[in-house]
BALO-836439 format. One record per residue (C-alpha): residue number from 1; z, y, x; residue in one letter. Coordinates in steps of 0.1 Angstrom, whole numbers, plus 5000, padded with zeros to 4 digits. Example, Ala and Ser with C-alpha at 12.3 -4.5 7.8 and 13.67 -1.06 7.14 Angstrom:
// BALO-836439
<rec pos="1" pz="5078" py="4955" px="5123" code="A"/>
<rec pos="2" pz="5071" py="4989" px="5137" code="S"/>
//
This chain:
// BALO-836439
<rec pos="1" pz="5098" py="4751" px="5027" code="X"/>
<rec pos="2" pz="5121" py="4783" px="5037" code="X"/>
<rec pos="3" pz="5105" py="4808" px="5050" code="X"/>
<rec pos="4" pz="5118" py="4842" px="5064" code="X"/>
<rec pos="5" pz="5098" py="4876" px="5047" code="X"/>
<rec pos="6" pz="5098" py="4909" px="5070" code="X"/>
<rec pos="7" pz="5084" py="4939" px="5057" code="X"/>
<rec pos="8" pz="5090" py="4975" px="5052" code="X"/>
<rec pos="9" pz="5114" py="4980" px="5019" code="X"/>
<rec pos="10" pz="5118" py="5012" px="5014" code="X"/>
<rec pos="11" pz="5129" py="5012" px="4980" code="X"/>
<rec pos="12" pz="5102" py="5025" px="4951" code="X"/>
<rec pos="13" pz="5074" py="5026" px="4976" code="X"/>
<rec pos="14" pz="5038" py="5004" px="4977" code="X"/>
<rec pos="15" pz="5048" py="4983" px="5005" code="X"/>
<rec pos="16" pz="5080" py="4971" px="4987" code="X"/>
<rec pos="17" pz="5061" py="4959" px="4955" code="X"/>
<rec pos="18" pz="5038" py="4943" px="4976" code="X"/>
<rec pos="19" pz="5065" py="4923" px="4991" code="X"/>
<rec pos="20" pz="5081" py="4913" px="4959" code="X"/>
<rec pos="21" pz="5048" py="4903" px="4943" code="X"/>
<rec pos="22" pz="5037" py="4879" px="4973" code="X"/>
<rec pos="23" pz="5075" py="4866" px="4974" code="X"/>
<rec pos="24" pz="5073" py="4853" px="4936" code="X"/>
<rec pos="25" pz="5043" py="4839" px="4947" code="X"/>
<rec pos="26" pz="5055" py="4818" px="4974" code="X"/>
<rec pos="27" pz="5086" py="4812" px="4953" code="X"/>
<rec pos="28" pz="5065" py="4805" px="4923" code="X"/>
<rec pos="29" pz="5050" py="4773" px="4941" code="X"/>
<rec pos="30" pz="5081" py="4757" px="4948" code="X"/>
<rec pos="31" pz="5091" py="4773" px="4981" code="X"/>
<rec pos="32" pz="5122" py="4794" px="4990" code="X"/>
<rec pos="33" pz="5112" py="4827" px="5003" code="X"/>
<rec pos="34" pz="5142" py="4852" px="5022" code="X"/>
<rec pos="35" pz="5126" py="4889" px="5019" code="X"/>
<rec pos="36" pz="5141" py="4911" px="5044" code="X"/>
<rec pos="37" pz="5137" py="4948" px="5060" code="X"/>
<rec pos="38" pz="5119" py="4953" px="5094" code="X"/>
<rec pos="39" pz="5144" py="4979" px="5101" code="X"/>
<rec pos="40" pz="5170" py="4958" px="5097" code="X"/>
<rec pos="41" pz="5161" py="4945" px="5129" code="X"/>
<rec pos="42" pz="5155" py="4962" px="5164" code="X"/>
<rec pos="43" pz="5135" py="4935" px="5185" code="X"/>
<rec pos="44" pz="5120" py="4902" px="5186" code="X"/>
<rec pos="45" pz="5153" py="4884" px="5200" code="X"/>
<rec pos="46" pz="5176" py="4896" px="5168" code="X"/>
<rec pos="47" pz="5151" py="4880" px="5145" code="X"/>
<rec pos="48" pz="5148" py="4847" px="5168" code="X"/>
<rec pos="49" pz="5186" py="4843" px="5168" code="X"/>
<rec pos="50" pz="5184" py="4843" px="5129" code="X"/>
<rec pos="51" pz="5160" py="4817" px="5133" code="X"/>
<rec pos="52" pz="5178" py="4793" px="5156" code="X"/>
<rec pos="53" pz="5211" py="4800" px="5138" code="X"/>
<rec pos="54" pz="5195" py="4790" px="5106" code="X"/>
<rec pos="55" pz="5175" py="4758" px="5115" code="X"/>
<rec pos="56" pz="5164" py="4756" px="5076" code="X"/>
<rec pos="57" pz="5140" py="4782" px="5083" code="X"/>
<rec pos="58" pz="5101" py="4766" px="5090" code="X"/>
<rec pos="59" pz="5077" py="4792" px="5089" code="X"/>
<rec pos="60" pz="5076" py="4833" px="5083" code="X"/>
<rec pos="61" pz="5057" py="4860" px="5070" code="X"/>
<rec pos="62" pz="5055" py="4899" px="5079" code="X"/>
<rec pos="63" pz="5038" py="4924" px="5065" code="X"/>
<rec pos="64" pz="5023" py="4954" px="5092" code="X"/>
<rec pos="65" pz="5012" py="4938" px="5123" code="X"/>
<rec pos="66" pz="5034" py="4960" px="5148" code="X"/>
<rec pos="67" pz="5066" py="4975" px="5121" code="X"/>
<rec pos="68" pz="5071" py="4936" px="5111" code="X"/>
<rec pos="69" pz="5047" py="4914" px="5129" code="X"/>
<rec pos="70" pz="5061" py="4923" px="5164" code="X"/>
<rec pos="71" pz="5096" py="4909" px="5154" code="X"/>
<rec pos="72" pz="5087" py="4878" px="5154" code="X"/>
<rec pos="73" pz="5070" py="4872" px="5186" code="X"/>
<rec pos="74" pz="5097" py="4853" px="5201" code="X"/>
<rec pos="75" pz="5103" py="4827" px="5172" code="X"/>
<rec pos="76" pz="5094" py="4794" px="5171" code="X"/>
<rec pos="77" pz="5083" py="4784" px="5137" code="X"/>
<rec pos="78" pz="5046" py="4790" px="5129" code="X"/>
<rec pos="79" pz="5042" py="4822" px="5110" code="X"/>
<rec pos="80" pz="5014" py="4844" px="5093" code="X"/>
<rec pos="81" pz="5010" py="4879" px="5090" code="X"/>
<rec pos="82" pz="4994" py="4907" px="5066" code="X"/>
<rec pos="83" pz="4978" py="4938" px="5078" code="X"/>
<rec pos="84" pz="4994" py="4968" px="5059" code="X"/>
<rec pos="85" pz="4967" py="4991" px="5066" code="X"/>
<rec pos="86" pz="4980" py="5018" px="5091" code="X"/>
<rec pos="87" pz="4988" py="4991" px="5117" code="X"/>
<rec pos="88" pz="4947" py="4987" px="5116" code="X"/>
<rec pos="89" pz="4935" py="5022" px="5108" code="X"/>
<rec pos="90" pz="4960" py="5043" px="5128" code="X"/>
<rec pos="91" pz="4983" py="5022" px="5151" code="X"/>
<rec pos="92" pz="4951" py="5004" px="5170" code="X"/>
<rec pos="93" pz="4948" py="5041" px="5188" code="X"/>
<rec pos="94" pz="4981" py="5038" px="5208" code="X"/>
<rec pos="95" pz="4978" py="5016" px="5236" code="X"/>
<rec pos="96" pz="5012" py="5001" px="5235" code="X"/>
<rec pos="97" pz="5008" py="4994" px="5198" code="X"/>
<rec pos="98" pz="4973" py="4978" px="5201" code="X"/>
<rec pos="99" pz="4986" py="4954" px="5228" code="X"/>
<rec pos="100" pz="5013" py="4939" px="5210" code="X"/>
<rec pos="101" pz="4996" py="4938" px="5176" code="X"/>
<rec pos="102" pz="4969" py="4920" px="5201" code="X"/>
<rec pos="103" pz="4998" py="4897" px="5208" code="X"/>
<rec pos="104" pz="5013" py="4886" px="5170" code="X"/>
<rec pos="105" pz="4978" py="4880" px="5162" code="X"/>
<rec pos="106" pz="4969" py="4856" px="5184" code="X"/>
<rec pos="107" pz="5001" py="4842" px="5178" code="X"/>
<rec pos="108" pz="4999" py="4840" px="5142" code="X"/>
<rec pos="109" pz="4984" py="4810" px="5125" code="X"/>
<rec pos="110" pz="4967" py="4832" px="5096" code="X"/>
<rec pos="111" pz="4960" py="4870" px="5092" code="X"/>
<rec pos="112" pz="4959" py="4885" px="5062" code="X"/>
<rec pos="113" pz="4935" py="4916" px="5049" code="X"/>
<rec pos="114" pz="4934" py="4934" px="5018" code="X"/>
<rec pos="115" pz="4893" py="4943" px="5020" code="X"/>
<rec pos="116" pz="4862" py="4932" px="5045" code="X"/>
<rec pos="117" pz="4868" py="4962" px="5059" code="X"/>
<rec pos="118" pz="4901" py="4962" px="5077" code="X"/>
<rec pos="119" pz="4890" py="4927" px="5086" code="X"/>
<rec pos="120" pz="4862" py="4939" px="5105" code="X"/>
<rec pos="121" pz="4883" py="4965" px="5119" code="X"/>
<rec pos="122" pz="4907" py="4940" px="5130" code="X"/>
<rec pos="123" pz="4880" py="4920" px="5150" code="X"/>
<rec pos="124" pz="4868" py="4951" px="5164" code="X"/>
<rec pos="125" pz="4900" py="4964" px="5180" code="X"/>
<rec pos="126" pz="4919" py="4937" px="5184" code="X"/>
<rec pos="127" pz="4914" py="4902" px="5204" code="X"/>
<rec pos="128" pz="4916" py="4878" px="5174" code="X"/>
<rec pos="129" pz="4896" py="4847" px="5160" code="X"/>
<rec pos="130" pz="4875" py="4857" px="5128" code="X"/>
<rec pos="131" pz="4881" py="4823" px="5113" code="X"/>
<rec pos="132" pz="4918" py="4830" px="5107" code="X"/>
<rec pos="133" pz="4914" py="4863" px="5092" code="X"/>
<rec pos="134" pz="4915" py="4859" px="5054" code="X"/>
<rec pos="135" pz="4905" py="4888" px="5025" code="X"/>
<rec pos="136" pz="4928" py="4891" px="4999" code="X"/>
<rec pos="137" pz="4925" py="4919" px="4977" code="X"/>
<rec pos="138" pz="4961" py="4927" px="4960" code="X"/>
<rec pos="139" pz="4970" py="4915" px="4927" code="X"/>
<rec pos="140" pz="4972" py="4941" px="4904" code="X"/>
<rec pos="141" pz="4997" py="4937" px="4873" code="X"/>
<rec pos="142" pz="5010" py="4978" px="4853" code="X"/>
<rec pos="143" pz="5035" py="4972" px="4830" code="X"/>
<rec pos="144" pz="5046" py="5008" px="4810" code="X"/>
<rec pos="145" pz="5080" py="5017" px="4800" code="X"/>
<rec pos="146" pz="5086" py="5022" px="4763" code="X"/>
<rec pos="147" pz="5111" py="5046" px="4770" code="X"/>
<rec pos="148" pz="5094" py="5070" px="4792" code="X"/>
<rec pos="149" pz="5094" py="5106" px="4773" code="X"/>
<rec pos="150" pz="5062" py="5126" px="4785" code="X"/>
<rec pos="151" pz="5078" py="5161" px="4780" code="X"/>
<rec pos="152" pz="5113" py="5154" px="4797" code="X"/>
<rec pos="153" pz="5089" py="5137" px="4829" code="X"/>
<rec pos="154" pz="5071" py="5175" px="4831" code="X"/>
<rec pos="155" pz="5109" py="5195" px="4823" code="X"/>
<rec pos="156" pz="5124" py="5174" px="4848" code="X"/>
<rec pos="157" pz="5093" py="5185" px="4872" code="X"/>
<rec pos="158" pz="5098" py="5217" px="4863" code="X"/>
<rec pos="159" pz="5065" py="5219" px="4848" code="X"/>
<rec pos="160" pz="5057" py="5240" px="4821" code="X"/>
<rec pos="161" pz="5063" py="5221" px="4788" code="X"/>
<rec pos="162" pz="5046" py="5244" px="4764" code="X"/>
<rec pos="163" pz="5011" py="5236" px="4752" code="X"/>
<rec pos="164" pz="5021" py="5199" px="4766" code="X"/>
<rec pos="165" pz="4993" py="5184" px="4745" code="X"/>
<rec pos="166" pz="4963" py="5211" px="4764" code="X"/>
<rec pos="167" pz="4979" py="5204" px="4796" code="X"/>
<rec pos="168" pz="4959" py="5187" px="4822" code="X"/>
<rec pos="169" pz="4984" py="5173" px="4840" code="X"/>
<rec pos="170" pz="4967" py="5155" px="4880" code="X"/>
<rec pos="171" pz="4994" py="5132" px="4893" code="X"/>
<rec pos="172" pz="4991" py="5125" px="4933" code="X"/>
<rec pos="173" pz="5018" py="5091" px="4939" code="X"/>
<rec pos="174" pz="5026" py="5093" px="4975" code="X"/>
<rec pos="175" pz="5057" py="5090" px="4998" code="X"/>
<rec pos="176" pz="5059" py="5126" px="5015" code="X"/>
<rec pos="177" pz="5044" py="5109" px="5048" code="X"/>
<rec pos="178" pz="5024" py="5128" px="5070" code="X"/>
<rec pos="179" pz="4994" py="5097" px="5064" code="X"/>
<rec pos="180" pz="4994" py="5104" px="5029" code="X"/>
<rec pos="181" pz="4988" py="5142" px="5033" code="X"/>
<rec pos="182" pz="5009" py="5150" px="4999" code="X"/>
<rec pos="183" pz="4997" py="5191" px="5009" code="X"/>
<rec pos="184" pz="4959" py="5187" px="5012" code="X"/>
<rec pos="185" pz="4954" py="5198" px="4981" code="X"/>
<rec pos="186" pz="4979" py="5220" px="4970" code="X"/>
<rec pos="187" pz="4966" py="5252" px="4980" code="X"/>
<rec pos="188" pz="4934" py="5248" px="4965" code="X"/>
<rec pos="189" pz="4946" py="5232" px="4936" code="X"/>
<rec pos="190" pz="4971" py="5262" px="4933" code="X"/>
<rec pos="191" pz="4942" py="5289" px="4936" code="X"/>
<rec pos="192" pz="4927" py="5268" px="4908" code="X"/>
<rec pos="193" pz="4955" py="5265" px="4887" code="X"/>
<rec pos="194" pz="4958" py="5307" px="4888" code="X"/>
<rec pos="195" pz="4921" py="5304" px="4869" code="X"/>
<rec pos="196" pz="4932" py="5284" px="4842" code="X"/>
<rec pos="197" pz="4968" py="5275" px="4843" code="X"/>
<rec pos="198" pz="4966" py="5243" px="4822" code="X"/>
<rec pos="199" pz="4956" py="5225" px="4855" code="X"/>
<rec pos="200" pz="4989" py="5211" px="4870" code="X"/>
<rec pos="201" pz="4996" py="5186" px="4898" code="X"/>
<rec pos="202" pz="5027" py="5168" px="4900" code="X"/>
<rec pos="203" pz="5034" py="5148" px="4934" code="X"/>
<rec pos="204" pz="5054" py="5119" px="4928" code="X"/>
<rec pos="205" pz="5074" py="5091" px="4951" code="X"/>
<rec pos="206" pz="5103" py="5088" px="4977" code="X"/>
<rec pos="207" pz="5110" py="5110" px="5003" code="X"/>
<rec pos="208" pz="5111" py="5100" px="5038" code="X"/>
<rec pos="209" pz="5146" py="5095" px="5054" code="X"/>
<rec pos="210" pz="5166" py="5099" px="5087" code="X"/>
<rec pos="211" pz="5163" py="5063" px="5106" code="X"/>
<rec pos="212" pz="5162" py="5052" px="5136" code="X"/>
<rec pos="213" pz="5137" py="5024" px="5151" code="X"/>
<rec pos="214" pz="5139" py="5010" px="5186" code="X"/>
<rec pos="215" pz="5101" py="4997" px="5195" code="X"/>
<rec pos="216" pz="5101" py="4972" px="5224" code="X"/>
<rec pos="217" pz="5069" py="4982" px="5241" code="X"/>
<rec pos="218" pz="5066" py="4962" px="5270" code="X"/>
<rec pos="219" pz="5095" py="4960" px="5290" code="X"/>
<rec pos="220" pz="5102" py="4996" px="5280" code="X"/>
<rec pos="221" pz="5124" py="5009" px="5247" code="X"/>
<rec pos="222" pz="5108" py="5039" px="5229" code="X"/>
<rec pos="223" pz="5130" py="5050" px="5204" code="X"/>
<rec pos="224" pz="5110" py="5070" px="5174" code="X"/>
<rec pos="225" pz="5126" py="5087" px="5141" code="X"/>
<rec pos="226" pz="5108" py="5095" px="5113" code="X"/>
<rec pos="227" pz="5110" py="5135" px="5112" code="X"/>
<rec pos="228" pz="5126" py="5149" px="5081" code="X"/>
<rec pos="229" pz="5115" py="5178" px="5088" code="X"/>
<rec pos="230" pz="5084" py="5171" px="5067" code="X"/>
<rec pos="231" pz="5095" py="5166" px="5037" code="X"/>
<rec pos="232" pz="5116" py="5198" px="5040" code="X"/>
<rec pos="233" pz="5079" py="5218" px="5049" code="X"/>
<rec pos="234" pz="5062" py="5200" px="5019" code="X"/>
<rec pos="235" pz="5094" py="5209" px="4995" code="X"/>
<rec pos="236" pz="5087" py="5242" px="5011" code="X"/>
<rec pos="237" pz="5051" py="5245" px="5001" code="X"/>
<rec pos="238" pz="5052" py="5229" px="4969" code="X"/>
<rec pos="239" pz="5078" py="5259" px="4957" code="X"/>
<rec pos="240" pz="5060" py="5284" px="4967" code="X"/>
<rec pos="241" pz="5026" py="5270" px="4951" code="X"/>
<rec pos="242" pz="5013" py="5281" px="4914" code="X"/>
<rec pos="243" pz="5010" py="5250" px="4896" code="X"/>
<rec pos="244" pz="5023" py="5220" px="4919" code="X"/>
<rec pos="245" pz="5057" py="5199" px="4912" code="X"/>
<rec pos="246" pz="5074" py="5179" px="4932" code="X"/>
<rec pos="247" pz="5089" py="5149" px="4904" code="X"/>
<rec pos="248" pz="5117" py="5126" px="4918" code="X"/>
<rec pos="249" pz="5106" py="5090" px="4923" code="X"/>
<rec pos="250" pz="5105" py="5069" px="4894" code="X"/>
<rec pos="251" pz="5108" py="5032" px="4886" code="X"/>
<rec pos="252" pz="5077" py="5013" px="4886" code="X"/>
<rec pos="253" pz="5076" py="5008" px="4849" code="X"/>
<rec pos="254" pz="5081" py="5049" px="4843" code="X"/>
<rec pos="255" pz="5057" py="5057" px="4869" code="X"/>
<rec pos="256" pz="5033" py="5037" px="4851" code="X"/>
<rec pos="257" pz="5040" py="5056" px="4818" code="X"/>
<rec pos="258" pz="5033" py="5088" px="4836" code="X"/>
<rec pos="259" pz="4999" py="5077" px="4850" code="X"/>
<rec pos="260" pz="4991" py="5066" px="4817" code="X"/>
<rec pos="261" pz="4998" py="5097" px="4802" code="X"/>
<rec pos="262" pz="4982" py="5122" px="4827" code="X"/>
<rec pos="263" pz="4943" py="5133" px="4827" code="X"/>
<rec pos="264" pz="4938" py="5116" px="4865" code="X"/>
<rec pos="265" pz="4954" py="5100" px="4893" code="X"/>
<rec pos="266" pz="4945" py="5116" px="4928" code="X"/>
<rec pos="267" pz="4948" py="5104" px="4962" code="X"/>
<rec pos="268" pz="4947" py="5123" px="4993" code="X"/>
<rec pos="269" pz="4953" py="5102" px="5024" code="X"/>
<rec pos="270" pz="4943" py="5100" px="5056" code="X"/>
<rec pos="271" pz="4948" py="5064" px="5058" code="X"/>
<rec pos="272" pz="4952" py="5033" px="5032" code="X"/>
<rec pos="273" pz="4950" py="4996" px="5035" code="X"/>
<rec pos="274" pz="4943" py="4993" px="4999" code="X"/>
<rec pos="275" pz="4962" py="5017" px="4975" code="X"/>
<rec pos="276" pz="4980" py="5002" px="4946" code="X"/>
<rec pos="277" pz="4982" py="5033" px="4930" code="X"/>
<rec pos="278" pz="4947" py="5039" px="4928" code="X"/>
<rec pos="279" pz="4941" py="5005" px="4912" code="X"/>
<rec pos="280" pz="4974" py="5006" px="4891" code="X"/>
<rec pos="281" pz="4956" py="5039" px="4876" code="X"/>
<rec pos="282" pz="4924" py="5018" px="4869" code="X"/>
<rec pos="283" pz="4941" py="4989" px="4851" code="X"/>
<rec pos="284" pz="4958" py="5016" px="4832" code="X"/>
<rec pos="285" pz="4929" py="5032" px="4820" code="X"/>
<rec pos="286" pz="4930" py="5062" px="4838" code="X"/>
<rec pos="287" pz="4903" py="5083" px="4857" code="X"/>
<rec pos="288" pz="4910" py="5083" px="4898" code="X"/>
<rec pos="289" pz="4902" py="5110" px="4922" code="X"/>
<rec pos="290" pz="4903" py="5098" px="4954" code="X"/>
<rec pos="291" pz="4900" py="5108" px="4993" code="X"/>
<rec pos="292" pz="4867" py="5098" px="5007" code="X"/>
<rec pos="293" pz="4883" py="5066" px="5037" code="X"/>
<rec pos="294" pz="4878" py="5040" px="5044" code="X"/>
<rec pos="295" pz="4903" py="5022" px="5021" code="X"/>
<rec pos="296" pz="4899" py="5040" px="4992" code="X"/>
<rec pos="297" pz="4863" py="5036" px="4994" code="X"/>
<rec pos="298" pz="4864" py="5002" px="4996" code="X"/>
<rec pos="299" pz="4881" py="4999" px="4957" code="X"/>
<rec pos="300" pz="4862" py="5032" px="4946" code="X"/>
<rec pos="301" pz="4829" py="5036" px="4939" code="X"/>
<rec pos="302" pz="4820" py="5068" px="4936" code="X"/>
<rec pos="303" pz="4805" py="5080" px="4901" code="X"/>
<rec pos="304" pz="4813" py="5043" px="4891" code="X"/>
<rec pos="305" pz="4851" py="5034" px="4889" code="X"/>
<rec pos="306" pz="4863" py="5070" px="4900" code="X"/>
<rec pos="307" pz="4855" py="5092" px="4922" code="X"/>
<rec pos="308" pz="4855" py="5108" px="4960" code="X"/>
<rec pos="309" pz="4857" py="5137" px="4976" code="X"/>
<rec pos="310" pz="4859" py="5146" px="5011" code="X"/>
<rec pos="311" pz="4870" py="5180" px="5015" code="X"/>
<rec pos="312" pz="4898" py="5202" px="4988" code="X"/>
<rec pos="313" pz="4869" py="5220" px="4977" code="X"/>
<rec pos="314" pz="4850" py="5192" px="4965" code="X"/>
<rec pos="315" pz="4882" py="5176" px="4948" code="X"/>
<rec pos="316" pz="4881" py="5208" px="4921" code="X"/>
<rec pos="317" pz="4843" py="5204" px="4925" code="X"/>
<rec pos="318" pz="4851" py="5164" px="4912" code="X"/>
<rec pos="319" pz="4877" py="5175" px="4888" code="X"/>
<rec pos="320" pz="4852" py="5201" px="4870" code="X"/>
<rec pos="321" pz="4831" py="5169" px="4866" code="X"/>
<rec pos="322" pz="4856" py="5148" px="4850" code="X"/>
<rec pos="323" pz="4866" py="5174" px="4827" code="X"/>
<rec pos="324" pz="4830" py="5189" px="4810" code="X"/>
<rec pos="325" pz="4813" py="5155" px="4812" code="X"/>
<rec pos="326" pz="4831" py="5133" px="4787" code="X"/>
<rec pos="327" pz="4801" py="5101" px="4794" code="X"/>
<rec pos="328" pz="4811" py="5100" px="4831" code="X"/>
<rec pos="329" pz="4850" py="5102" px="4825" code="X"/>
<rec pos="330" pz="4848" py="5073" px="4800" code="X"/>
<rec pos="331" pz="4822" py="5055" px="4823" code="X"/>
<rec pos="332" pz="4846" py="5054" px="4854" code="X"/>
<rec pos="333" pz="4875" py="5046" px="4833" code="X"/>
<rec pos="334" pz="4859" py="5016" px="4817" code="X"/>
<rec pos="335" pz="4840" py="5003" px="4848" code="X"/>
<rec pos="336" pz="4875" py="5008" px="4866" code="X"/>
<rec pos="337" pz="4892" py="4983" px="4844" code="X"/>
<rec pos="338" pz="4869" py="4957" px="4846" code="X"/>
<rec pos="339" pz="4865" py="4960" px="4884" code="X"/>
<rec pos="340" pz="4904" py="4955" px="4889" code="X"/>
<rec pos="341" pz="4905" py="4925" px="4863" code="X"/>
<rec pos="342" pz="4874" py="4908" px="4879" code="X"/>
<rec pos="343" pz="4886" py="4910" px="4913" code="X"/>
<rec pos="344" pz="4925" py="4922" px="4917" code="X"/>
<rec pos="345" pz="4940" py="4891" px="4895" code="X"/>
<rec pos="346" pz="4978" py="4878" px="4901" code="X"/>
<rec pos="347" pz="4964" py="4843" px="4895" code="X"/>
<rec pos="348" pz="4939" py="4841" px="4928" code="X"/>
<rec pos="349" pz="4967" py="4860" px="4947" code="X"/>
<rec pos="350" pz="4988" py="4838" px="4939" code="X"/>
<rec pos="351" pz="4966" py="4807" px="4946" code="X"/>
<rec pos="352" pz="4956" py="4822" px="4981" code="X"/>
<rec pos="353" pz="4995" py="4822" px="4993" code="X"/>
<rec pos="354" pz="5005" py="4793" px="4980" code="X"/>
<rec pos="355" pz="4974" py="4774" px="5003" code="X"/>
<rec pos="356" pz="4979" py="4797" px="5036" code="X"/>
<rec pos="357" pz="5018" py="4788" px="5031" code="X"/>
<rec pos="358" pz="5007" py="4750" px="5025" code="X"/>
<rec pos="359" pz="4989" py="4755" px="5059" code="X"/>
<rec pos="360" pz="5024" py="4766" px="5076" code="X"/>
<rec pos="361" pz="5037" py="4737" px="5064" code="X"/>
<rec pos="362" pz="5012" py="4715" px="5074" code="X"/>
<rec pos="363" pz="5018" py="4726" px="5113" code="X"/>
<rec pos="364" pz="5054" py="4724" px="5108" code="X"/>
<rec pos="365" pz="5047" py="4688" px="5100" code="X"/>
<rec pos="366" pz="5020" py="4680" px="5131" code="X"/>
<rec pos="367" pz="4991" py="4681" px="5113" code="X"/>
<rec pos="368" pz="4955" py="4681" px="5130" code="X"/>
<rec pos="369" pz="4938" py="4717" px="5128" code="X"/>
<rec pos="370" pz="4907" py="4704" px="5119" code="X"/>
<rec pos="371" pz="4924" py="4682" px="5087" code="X"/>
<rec pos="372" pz="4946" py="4715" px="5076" code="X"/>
<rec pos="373" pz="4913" py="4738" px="5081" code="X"/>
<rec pos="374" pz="4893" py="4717" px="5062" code="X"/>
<rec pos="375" pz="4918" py="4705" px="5032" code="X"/>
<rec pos="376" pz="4942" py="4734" px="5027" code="X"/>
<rec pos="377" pz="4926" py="4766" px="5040" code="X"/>
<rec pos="378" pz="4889" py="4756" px="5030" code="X"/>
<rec pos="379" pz="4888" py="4772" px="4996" code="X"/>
<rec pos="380" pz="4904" py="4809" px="5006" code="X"/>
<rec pos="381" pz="4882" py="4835" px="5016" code="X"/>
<rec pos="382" pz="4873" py="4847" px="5049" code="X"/>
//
């Protein structure tokens, strides 16, 4: 089976490694998988004249409900789709949005979520049928680059590199996106660092870019940019802040390196679907501090695989914690592990797409719903 892939490839970013990890899993199990960007496309008609001027596609997948899922409204293949998190926890509040989100999932022959908890959401804000709403947590799998150097990362961060073996260095991964809130922290953090400058934070990942996107609302065209004014204000901030770096974005296997290598991850968000990052740092080993959403509390229990804090005050409050008690750092590292390799395996990610993609197949091919339900989709979880 061919199937067409839309999602949100920004390159060196959560939602692109997501995209490749699912695709070799649909690949994996014999199918033939086309992974394209959303903005390649500006409506629902483009993406159903690919469709109809390639007849060898039979089914497709989007990730993000309205940035991907909307472009496929008009197809005619059966297709499923998997909420990236912001569609659910931000998007549901515009109208406009909430509709035609309303619209792909009632469309869609399977949904997608990465915890119980944007499920629920899901049903609550949006018209849909529980019994097609499967939870998937992601797969987790770090891999650590051999060539990584530790001091050329912090002199290419501009970070001091004396005393680099005392230095307590937080790293907070994060595209400079206004929902990831790289500058919640920094001026505490800065304050902080001016009491005992061994306390650095280095913010790592892509900057936003100029683009334009045409959203077909309706009958109506809204046409939205992504401001790059932000990241000018945060490069702006982060300069004039004791103690906080800006470090260019890295590849996935040097990015791992430096999580490895620092004394915790942080996260500051206002909104996740289920940060990678945060359980990248736990397979790694490495102590996370964590925004207290929705999200983040779903993968983090506090005290027990990291730990949450709800205001910048209580993230130094946290991070005092995690550096005078040595038995509660080692117990959130180690419970953090095992949590991600119990429940964030490739192997049942892997399993789970290759049945809901079986079930696309099996409505290509005219199959009853009740036989497909109860043969194909029976053993996934919902």
């Amino acid at each position: 089976m061919k199937l067409l892939f839309l999602a949100c490839l920004s390159p060196k970013t959560g939602n692109h490694t997501t995209a490749e990890r699912i695709r070799s899993h649909i690949e994996s199990a014999g199918h033939t998988c086309e992974l394209r960007d959303a903005a390649e496309f500006q409506s629902p008609a483009e993406v159903a004249n690919l469709i109809s001027s390639n007849p060898t596609f039979e089914g497709a997948l989007a990730i993000h409900l309205f940035k991907a899922g909307r472009l496929l409204l008009d197809i005619q293949i059966p297709f499923g789709v998997i909420f990236g998190g912001t569609d659910i926890n931000e998007d549901v509040k515009v109208e406009q949005k909430r509709v035609v989100m309303e619209q792909v999932l009632q469309k869609a022959r399977f949904a997608v979520a990465f915890t119980d908890k944007l499920k629920e959401e899901a049903e609550l804000y949006l018209l849909s049928q529980s019994s097609r709403i499967y939870v998937q947590p992601q797969g987790i799998q770090t891999e650590v680059s051999e060539k990584f150097c530790w001091s050329e990362f912090l002199r290419s961060s501009d970070a001091s590199i004396e005393h680099v073996d005392e230095l307590r260095v937080f790293i907070l991964v994060c595209g400079l996106r206004r929902v990831k809130d790289p500058l919640y922290l920094v001026e505490v953090f800065s304050e902080w660092h001016y009491e005992n400058p061994l306390n650095v934070l280095i913010i790592i990942g892509p900057k936003c870019t100029v683009c334009l996107c045409l959203f077909f609302l309706s009958n109506s065209v809204v046409r939205q940019k992504i401001d790059p004014l932000f990241t000018v204000e945060v490069e702006a901030v982060v300069k004039r802040a004791a103690g906080v770096f800006l470090a260019q974005e890295r590849s996935q296997q040097e990015l791992h390196a430096a999580m490895k290598r620092c004394f915790a991850v942080v996260n500051s968000s206002v909104s996740e679907g289920m940060s990678a990052a945060i359980l990248e740092a736990m397979d790694l080993g490495v102590p996370v501090l964590a925004r207290d959403i929705p999200g983040n509390a779903a993968v983090v229990q506090h005290e027990f695989t990291g730990l949450l804090y709800s205001s910048p005050q209580e993230f130094v409050h946290q991070s005092h914690r995690l550096l005078s008690d040595h038995e509660l750092r080692e117990r959130v590292v180690r419970n953090g592990k095992v949590y991600v390799e119990e429940h964030h395996g490739l192997n049942q990610e892997r399993e789970t797409y290759r049945r809901l993609v079986d079930a696309l197949s099996a409505r290509k091919s005219g199959y009853k719903d009740a036989v497909q339900n109860n043969l194909v989709l029976s053993a996934l979880p919902n």
